[in-house]
C-alpha positions in Angstrom: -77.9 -27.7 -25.5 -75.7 -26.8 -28.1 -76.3 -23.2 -27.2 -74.8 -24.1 -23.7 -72.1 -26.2 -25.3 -70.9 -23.0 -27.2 -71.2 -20.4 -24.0 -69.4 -22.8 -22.1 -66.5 -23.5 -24.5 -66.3 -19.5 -25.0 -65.7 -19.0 -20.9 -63.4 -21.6 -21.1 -61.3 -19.3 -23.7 -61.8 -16.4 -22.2 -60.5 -17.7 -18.2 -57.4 -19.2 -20.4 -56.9 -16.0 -21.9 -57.1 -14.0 -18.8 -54.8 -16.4 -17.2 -52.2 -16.1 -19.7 -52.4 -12.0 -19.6 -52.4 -12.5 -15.8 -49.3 -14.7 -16.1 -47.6 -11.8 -18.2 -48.5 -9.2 -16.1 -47.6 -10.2 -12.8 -44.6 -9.4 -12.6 -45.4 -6.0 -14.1 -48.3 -5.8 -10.9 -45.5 -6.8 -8.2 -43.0 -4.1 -9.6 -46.0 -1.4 -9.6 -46.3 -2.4 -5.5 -42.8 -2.6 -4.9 -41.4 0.2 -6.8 -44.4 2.6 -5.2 -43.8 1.9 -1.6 -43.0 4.5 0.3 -42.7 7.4 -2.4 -42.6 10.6 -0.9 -44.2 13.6 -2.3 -42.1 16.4 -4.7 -42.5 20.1 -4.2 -42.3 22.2 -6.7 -38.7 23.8 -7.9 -37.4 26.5 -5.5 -34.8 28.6 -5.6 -31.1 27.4 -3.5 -29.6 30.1 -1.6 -25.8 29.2 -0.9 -24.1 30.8 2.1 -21.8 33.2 0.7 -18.3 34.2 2.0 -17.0 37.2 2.4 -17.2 40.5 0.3 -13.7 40.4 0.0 -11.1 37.5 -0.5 -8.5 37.1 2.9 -5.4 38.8 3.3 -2.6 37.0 2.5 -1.5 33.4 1.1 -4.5 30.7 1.0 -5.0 27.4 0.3 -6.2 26.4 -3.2 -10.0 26.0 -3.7 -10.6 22.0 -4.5 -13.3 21.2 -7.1 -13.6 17.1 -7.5 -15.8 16.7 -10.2 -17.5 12.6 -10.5 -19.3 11.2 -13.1 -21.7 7.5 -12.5 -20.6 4.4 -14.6 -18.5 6.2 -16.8 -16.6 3.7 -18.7 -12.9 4.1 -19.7 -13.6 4.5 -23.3 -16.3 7.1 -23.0 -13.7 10.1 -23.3 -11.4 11.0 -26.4 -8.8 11.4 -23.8 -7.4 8.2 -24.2 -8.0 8.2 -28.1 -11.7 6.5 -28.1 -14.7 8.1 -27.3 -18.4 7.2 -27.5 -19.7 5.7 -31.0 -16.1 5.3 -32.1 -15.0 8.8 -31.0 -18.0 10.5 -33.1 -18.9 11.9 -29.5 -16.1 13.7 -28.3 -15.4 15.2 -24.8 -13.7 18.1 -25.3 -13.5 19.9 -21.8 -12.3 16.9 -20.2 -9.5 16.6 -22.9 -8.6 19.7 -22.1 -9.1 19.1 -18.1 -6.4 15.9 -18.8 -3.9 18.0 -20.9 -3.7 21.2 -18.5 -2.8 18.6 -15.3 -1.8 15.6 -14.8 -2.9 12.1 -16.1 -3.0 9.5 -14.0 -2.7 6.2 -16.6 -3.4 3.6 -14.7 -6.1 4.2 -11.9 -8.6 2.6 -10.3 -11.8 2.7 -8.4 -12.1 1.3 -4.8 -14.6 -1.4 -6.3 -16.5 -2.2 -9.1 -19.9 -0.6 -7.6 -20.6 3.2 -6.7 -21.5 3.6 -2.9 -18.4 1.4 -1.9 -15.8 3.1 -4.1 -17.7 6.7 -2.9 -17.0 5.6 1.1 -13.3 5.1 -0.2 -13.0 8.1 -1.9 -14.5 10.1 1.1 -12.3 8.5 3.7 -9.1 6.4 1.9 -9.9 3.4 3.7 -11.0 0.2 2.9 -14.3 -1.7 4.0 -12.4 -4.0 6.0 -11.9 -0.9 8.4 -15.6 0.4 8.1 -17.7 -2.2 7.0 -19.5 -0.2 4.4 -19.3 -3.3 1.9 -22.6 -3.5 -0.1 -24.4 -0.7 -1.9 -27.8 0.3 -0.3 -30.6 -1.0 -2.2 -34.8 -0.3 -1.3 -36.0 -3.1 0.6 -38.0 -5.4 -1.8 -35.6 -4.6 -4.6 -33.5 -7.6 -4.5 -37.0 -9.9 -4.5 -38.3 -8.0 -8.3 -35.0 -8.3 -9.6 -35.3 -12.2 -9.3 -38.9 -12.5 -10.5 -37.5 -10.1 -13.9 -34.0 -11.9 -13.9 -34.9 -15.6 -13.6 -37.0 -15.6 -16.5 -36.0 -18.7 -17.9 -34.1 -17.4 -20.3 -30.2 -17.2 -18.5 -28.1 -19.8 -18.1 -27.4 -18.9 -14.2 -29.8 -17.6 -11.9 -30.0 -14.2 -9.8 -29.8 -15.7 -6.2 -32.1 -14.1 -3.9 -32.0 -14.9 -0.2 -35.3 -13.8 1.4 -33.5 -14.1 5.4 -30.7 -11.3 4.6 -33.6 -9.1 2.8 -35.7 -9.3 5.8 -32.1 -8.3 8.0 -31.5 -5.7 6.0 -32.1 -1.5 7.8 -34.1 0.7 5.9 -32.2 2.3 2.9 -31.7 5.3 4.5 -30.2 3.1 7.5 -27.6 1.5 5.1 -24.7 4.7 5.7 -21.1 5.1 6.1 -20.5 5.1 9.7 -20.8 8.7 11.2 -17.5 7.5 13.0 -15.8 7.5 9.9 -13.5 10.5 9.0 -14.6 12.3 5.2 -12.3 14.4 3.1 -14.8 17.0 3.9 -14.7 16.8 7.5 -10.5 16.8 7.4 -11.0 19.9 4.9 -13.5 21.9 7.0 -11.0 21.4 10.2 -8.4 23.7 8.0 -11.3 26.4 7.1 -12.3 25.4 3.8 -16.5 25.7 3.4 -17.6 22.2 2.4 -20.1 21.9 -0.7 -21.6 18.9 -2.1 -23.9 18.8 -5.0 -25.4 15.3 -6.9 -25.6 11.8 -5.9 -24.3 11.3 -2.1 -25.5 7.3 -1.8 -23.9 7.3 1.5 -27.5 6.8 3.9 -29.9 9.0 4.4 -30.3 8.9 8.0 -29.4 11.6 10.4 -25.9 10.1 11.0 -25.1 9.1 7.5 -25.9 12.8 5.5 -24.1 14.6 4.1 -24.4 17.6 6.5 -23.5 14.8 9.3 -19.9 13.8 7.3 -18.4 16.8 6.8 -20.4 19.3 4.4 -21.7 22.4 5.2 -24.0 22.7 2.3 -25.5 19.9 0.5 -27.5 19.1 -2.7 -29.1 16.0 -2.5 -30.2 13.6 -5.4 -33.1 12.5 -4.0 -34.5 10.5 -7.2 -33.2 8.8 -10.2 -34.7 10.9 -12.9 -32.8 13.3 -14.8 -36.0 15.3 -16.4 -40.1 13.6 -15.7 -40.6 11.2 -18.6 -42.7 13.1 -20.5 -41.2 16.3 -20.2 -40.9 17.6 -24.1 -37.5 18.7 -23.2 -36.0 14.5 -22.8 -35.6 11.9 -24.8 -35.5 8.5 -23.2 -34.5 4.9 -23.5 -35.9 1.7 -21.8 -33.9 -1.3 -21.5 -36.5 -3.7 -21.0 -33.7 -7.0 -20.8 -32.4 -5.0 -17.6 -34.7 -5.9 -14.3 -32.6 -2.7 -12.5 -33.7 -0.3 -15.3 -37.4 -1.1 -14.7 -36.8 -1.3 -11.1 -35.5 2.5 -11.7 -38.0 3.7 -14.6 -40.8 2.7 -12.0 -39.1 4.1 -8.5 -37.3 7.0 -9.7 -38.3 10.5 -8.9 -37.3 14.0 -10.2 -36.3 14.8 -6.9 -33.8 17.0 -5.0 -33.3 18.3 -1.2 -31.4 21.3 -0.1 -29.4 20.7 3.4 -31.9 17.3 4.4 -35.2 19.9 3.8 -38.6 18.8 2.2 -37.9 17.2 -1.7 -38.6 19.4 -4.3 -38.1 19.5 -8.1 -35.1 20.3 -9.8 -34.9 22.6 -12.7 -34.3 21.5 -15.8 -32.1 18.2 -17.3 -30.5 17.1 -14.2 -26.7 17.4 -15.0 -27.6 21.1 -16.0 -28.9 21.7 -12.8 -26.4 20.4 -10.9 -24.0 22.2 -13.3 -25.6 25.8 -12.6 -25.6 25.3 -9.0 -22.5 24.5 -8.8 -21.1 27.8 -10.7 -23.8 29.6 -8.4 -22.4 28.4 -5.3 -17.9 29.0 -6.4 -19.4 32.1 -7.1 -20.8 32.4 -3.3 -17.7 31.3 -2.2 -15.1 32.8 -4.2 -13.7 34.8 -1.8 -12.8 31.8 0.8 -11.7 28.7 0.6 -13.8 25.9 -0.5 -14.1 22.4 -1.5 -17.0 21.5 -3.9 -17.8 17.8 -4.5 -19.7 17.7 -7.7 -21.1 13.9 -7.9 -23.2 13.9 -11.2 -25.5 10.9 -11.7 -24.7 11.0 -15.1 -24.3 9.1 -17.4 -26.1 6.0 -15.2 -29.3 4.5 -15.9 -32.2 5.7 -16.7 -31.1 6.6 -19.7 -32.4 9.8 -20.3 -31.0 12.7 -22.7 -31.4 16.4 -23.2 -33.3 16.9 -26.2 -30.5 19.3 -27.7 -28.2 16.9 -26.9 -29.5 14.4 -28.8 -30.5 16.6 -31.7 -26.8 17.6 -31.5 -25.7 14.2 -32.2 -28.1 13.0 -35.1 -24.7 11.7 -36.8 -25.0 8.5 -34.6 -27.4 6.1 -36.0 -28.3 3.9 -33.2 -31.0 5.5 -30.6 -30.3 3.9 -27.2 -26.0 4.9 -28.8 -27.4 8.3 -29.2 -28.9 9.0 -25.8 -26.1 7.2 -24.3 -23.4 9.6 -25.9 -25.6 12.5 -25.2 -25.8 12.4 -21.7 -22.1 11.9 -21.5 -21.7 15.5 -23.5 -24.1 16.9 -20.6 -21.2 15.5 -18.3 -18.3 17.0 -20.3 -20.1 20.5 -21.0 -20.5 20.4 -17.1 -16.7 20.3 -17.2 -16.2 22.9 -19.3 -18.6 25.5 -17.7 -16.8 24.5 -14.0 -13.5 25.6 -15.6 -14.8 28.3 -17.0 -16.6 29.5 -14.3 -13.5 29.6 -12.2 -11.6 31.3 -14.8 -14.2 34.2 -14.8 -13.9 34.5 -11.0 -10.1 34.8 -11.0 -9.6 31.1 -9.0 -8.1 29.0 -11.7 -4.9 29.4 -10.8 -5.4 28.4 -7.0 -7.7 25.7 -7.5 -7.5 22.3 -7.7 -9.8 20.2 -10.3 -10.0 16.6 -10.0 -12.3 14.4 -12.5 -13.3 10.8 -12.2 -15.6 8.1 -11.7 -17.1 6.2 -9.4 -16.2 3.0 -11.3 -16.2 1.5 -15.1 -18.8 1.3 -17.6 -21.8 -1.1 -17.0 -22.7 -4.2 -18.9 -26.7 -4.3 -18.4 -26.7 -0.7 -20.8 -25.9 -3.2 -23.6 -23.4 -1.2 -25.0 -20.0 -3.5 -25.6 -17.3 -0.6 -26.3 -17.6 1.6 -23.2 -14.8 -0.2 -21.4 -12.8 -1.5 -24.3 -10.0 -2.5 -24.7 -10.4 -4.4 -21.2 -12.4 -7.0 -20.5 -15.7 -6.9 -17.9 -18.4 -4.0 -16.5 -19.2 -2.5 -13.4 -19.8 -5.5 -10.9 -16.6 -7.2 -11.9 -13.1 -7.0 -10.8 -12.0 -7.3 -14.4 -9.6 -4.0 -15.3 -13.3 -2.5 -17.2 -14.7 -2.9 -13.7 -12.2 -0.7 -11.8 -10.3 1.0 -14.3 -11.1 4.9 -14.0 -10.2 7.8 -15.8 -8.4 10.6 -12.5 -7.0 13.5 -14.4 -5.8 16.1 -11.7 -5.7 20.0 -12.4 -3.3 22.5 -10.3 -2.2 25.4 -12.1 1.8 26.0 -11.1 2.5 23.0 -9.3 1.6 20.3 -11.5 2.7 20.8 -14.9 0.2 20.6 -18.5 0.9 17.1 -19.8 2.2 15.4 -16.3 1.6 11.7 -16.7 1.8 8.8 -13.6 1.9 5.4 -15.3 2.3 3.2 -11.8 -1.5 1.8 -10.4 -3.1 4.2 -8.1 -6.1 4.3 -6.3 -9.7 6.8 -5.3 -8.5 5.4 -1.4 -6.0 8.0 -2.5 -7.9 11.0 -2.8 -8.5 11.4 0.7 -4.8 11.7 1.9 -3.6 13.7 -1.0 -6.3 16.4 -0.8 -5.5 16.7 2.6 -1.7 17.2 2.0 -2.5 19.9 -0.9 -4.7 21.7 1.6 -2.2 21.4 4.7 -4.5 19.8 6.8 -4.0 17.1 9.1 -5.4 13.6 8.2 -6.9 11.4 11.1 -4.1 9.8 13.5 -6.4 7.7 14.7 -6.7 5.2 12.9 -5.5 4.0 9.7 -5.3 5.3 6.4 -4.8 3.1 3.3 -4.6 5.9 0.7 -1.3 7.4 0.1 -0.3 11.4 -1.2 0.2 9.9 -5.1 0.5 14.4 -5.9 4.6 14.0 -5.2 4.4 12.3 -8.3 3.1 14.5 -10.5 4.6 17.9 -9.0 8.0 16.9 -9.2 8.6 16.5 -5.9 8.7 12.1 -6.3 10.3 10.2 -8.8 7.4 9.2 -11.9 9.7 5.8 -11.7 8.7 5.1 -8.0 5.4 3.1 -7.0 3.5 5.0 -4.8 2.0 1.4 -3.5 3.2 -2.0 -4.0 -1.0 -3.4 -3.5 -4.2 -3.2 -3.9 -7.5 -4.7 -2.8 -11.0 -4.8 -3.4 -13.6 -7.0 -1.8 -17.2 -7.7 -2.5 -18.6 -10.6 -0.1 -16.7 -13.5 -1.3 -15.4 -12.1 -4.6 -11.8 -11.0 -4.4 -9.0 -9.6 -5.7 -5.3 -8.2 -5.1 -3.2 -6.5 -7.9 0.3 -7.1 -6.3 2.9 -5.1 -8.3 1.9 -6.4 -12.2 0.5 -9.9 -11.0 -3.4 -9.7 -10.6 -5.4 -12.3 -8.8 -9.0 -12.7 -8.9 -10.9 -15.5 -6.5 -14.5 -15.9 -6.0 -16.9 -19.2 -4.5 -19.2 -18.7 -7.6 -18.3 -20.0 -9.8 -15.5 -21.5 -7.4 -12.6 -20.0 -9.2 -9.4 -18.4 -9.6 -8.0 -16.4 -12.4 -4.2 -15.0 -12.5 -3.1 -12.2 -14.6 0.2 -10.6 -15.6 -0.6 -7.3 -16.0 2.8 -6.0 -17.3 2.7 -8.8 -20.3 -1.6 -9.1 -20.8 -3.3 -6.1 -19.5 -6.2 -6.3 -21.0 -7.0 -10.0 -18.9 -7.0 -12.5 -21.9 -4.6 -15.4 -20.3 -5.7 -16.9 -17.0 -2.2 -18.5 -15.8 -3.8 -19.8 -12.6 -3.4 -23.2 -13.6 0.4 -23.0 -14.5 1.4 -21.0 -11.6 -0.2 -21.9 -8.8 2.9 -20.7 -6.3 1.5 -17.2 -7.4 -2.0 -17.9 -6.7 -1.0 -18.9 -3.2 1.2 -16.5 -2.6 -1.7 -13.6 -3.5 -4.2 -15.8 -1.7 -2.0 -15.1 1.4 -1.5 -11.5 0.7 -5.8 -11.5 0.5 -6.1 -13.3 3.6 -3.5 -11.3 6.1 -5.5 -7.9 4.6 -8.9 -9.4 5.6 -7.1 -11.0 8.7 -9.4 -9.4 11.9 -11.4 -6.5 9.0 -14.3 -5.8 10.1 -17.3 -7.6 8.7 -20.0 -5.7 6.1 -22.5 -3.8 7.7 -25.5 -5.4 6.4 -25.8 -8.5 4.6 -26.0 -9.5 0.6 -29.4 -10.2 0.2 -28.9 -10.3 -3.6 -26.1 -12.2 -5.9 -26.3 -11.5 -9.3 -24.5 -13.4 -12.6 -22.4 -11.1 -14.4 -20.9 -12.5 -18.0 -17.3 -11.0 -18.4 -17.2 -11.1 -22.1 -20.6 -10.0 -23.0 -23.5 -7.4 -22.0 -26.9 -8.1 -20.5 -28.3 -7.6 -23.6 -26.2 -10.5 -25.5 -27.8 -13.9 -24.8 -25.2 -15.8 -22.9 -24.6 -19.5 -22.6 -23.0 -22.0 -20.0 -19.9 -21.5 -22.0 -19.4 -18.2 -21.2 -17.0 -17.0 -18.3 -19.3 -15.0 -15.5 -18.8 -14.6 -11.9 -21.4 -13.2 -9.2 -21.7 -10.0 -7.5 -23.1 -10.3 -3.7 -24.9 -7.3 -2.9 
């Protein structure tokens, strides 16, 4: 009896253990199924063969060569441009100093949104997504369902809002593209003869109408995965941000994956922003003798957070691991700089070729690393100035002059239009353009006092905001808010003066409303809305006291 007593009270224990590790691990179970549907298989590395031009350059005058070089989340104060740098400046970035001080600095410049396929559409065409609808950033379906079981953990004060109706409306990834109606620097470019190269993250769709081949380039280099080397490659050292439900959605998704011109994926070789560093020197070098415009979209420095082994050694000054990693992958960015510039030195196109660096948007909060974006305020996924403040530094040997600096707000909807002006092609007349040429200004041929705009918007669902001249307005439906800056006075967003002038608020409210008057409405639904605390990152526990605002998307 008591025999029976004792095996029964053991089973008893062990069912309550199991449940509790069942409990813990469920969530793990339901990332394992999500995150592993529909992976494809990765061949191994093989060698890229770029077209190559000519044997000999063309007779005559020819346009300059355009090289726009992107980096992924890279916050304002990541570079020693501006007097920071990573880990207090212990990490400078040398060749994009020198990129800044040999052109033309644009101070005050800003992404198209706070998130990177949106501000990438409005790079590509200089229009807003009230003209194409290209609103949200693609996700993988499923992904917005695990990042509520991971988020709403119980311990946040507001919840990731999932809504299960626009998840099941929304197209396959590869479905969610920029329309193929839509008109890309690249297409306008190839209309004047230049060959069209793209090499990194594209982000764009996947599907036949939405590739890059499809908008424009002749030759693409697709990211196909979110790995920069395979975990356990010797050559890596990694960190895991386990508060971050998107970094374990990536650590279990990602691939080390590339795919030449929409072919079978393969491997790429070596630490990822090497790779897409060599290529690109491989394929000015295929080109040299024509003109070309090269996209270079690294994924660096986004999550995963993964780092090139010599990197890191190279930094062993800087204490804090996850600081470490971060600031070496940045250096992989800024040595691709360097060996861009230098490659086009060695091939005698420096002086007719135009180099444009930037990023897709500011620094992100969920890396849990507060200084990227100092001194403003807010990450990626915020309209806050650290959301959409970007470093654009512009390089054109004998037209724009070494030290040239524009301190009036422009814009990546402005890339479009001025490439196309620099390269005398012809920009759509079709339709409308929001960008405007902002290279007057730094050539001499405009006034540095003049504005090249008066406005700007961004839009993300039902978060808003306009910067009108120096008076910023921010709006959004959750938290039902408004907050009202004077840029010229507080530019780094500390005052909210909605409450003392609300004749400005209304009169910005109106300004929002006639630009959204008849847009056209996103593509795709929201299925996701996640809670974003301005002041403080993921990793910092926040409190109902704290300002936040939510990104649909």
């Amino acid at each position: 009896m008591r025999k029976g007593l004792w095996i029964g009270g053991l089973v008893a224990i062990l069912v309550v253990v199991a449940g509790v590790a069942l409990a813990a691990n469920w969530r793990s179970l339901v990332l394992f199924a999500v995150a592993n549907r529909g992976k494809e298989p990765v061949a191994a590395n093989r060698e890229v063969v770029w077209s190559q031009g000519p044997e000999a350059p063309p007779a005559g005058e020819r346009p300059p060569n355009i090289v726009f070089i992107l980096a992924d989340d890279l916050g304002i104060n990541d570079l020693s441009t501006f007097g920071g740098g990573v880990a207090g400046g212990r990490a400078p970035t040398p060749n994009i100093d020198a990129l800044a001080a040999q052109g033309a600095v644009f101070s005050t410049a800003y992404a198209g949104t706070a998130a990177c396929a949106p501000s990438r559409a409005m790079i590509m065409t200089g229009r807003y997504p009230t003209r194409h609808g290209f609103e949200f950033t693609p996700t993988f379906g499923g992904m917005g369902r695990m990042l509520e079981l991971f988020y709403n953990d119980g311990s946040r004060p507001h919840r990731l809002i999932f809504d299960r109706e626009a998840d099941r409306a929304l197209p396959p990834m590869l479905e969610q593209g920029l329309p193929g109606s839509e008109v890309t620097v690249a297409e306008v470019l190839k209309a004047r003869g230049y060959h069209t190269l793209h090499i990194g993250k594209w982000h764009l769709g996947g599907a036949p109408e939405f590739t890059p081949n499809a908008q424009g380039f002749d030759e693409s280099l697709n990211m196909m995965g979110g790995l920069y080397l395979p975990e356990d490659d010797p050559g890596v050292v990694n960190v895991k941000l386990d508060f971050d439900p998107i970094d374990r959605f990536l650590w279990a998704r990602s691939q080390y994956a590339a795919s030449f011109n929409g072919g079978p994926m393969f491997a790429p070789k070596g630490y990822l922003t090497d790779y897409y560093t060599d290529e690109a020197v491989k394929a000015i070098r295929a080109n040299r003798n024509r003109p070309f415009f090269l996209y270079l979209a690294h994924w660096g420095p986004h999550t995963p957070m993964q780092a090139a082994r010599a990197d890191y050694d190279a930094l062993s000054h800087i204490e804090d691991h996850r600081l470490r990693v971060y600031a070496a992958m940045i250096r992989a960015v800024d040595r691709s700089v360097g060996r861009v510039l230098q490659t086009l030195k060695e091939e005698g196109l420096e002086e007719n070729t135009i180099v444009v660096f930037s990023s897709d948007n500011g620094g992100a909060g969920y890396i849990g690393l507060p200084e990227v974006n100092r001194p403003y305020r807010g990450w990626k996924l915020t309209f806050f100035e650290g959301g959409v403040r970007v470093p654009l530094f512009v390089r054109w040997p004998g037209r724009i002059e070494p030290g040239a600096r524009y301190a009036h707000p422009v814009s990546h909807l402005d890339m479009m239009p001025s490439l196309a002006a620099a390269a005398g092609a012809q920009i759509p007349q079709d339709r409308e353009i929001d960008g405007v040429n902002i290279l007057p200004f730094v050539t001499g041929a405009a006034s540095r006092d003049v504005r090249a705009r008066q406005t700007l918007f961004f839009q993300d669902g039902y978060y808003l905001a306009v910067r009108d001249g120096d008076w910023k307005l921010q709006t959004s439906e959750r938290p039902k808010k408004d907050w009202l800056f004077n840029l010229a006075e507080d530019p780094t967003e500390k005052v909210n003066l909605a409450a003392q002038r609300p004749d400005k608020v209304a009169e910005l409210k109106a300004l929002l409303a006639q630009h959204r008057k008849g847009g056209r409405k996103p593509l795709y639904p929201a299925a996701g809305e996640m809670p974003v605390s301005i002041d403080k990152t993921l990793e910092e526990k926040a409190t109902p006291q704290d300002e936040y605002v939510y990104w649909p998307g």
